[in-house]
C-alpha positions as CSV (number, residue, x, y, z in Angstrom):
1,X,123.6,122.7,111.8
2,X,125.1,119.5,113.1
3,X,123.8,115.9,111.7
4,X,124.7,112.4,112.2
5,X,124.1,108.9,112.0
6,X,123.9,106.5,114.9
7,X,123.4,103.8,112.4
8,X,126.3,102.7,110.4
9,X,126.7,101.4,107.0
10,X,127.3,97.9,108.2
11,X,124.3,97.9,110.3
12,X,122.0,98.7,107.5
13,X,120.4,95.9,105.8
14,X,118.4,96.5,102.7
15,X,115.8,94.6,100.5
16,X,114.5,95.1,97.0
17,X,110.5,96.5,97.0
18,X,108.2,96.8,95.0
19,X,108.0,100.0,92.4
20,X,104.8,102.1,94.2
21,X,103.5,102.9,91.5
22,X,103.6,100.2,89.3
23,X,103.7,97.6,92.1
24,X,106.7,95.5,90.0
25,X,110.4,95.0,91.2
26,X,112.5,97.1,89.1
27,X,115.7,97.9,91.5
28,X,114.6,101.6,92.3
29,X,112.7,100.8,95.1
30,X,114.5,99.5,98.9
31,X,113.0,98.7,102.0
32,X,114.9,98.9,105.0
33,X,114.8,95.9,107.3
34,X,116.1,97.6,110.5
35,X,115.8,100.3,112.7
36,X,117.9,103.6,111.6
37,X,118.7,106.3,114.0
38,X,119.8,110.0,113.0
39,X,120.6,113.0,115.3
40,X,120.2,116.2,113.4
41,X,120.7,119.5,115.7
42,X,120.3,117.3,118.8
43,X,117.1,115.7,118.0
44,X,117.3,112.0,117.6
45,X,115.1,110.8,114.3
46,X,114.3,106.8,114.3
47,X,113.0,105.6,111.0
48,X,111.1,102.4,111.5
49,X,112.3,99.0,109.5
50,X,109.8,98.4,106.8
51,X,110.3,102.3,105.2
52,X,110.6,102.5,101.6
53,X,113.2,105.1,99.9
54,X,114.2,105.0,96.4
55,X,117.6,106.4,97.8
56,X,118.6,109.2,95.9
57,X,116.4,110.6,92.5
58,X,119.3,111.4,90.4
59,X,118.4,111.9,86.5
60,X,120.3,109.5,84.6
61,X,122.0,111.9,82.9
62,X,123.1,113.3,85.4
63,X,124.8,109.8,87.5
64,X,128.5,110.4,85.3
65,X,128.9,113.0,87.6
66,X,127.0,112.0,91.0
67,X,125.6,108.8,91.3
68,X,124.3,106.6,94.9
69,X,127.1,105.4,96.5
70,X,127.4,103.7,100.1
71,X,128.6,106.7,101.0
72,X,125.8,108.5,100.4
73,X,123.3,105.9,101.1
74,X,122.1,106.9,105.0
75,X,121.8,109.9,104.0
76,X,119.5,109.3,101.3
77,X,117.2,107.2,103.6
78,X,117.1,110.1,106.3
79,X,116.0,112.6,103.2
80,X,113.7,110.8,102.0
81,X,112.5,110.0,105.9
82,X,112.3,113.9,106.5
83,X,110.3,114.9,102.9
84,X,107.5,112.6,103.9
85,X,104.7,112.9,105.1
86,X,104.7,110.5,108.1
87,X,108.5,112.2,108.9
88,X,109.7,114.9,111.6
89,X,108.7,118.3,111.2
90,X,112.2,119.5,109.9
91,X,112.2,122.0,107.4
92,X,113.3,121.4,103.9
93,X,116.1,122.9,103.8
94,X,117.2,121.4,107.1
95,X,117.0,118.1,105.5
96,X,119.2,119.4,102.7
97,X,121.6,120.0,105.1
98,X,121.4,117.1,106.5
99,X,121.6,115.4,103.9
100,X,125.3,116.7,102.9
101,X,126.5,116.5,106.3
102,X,126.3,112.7,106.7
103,X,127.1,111.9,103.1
104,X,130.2,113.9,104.1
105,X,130.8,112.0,107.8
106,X,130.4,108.9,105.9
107,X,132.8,109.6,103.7
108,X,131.9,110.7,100.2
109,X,133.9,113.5,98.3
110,X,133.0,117.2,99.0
111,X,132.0,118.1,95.4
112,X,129.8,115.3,95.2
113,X,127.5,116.1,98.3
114,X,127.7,119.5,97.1
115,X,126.2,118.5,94.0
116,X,123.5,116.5,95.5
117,X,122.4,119.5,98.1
118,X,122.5,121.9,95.2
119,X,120.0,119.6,93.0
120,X,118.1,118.9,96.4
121,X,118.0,122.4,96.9
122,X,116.8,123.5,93.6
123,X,114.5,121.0,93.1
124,X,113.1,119.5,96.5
125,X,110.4,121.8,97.0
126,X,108.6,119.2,94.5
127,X,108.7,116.4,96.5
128,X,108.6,117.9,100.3
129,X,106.0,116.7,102.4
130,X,104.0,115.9,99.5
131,X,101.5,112.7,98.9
132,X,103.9,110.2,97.1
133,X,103.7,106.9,97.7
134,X,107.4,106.4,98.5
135,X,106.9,107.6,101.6
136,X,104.4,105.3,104.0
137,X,105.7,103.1,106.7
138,X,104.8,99.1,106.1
139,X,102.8,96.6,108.3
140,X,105.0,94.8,110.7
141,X,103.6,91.3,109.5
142,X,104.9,92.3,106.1
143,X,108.7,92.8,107.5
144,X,108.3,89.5,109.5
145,X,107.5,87.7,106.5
146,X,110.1,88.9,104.4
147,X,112.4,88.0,107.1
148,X,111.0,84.4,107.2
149,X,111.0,84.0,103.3
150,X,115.0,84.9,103.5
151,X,116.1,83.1,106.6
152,X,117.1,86.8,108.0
153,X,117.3,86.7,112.0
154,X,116.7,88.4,114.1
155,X,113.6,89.8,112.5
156,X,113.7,93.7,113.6
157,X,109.7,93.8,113.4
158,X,109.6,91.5,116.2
């Protein structure tokens, strides 16, 4: 199983969201403002600016040990990409995999992404193509104005 990302970490540019289920900022919630592209097993995956990931669900007692780091942050958004609804048809534990493999290209230690596949592993199958309101693409006039409202050129919705 081969995965990678196209995008790099200085390409990607991030902005707070609103919580989806209480509709209120509380620093969980990230919307991507541009276009990231993946290849896992030869098939290119494009997730569209405007997608909301709450990076990676690690229990807080849990972040001593493995916590979000830039390392691991593309390959949080592709996970969370794949277990959604609107995402490619990759099987769960595809997206596992693929989620180690590029926290690994990009650089974060091997006992940490091993950590994070376990949990995923164990514990995905709760959130896999399920209905959670994470996981919905936003209205292009939404991006554009949040671009506007920051001075943040060029606007990838346009």
């Amino acid at each position: 199983m081969k995965a990678e990302s196209i995008t790099t970490f200085d390409e990607l540019v991030l902005r707070p969201a609103r919580n989806p289920r209480t509709n209120r900022y509380d620093g969980k919630w990230w919307k991507t403002l541009v276009k990231l592209v993946f290849i896992v097993d030869g098939e290119e995956i494009i997730i569209p600016p405007g997608f909301l990931t709450n990076l990676g669900s690690i229990p807080k007692f849990l972040r001593w040990l493995v916590d979000v780091s830039d390392q691991a942050i593309l390959g949080y958004i592709l996970h969370d990409y794949i277990y959604g609804l609107n995402g490619p048809d990759i099987p769960q534990r595809k997206a596992d995999k693929a989620l180690f493999r590029i926290s690994r290209s990009d650089g974060r230690k091997k006992l940490e992404a091993q950590l994070t596949w376990l949990g995923t592993y164990l514990f995905g199958w709760t959130r896999y193509k399920k209905d959670f309101a994470v996981f919905k693409e936003v209205e292009k006039d939404i991006i554009t104005a949040v671009c506007e409202d920051n001075d943040f050129y060029p606007c990838p919705s346009k």
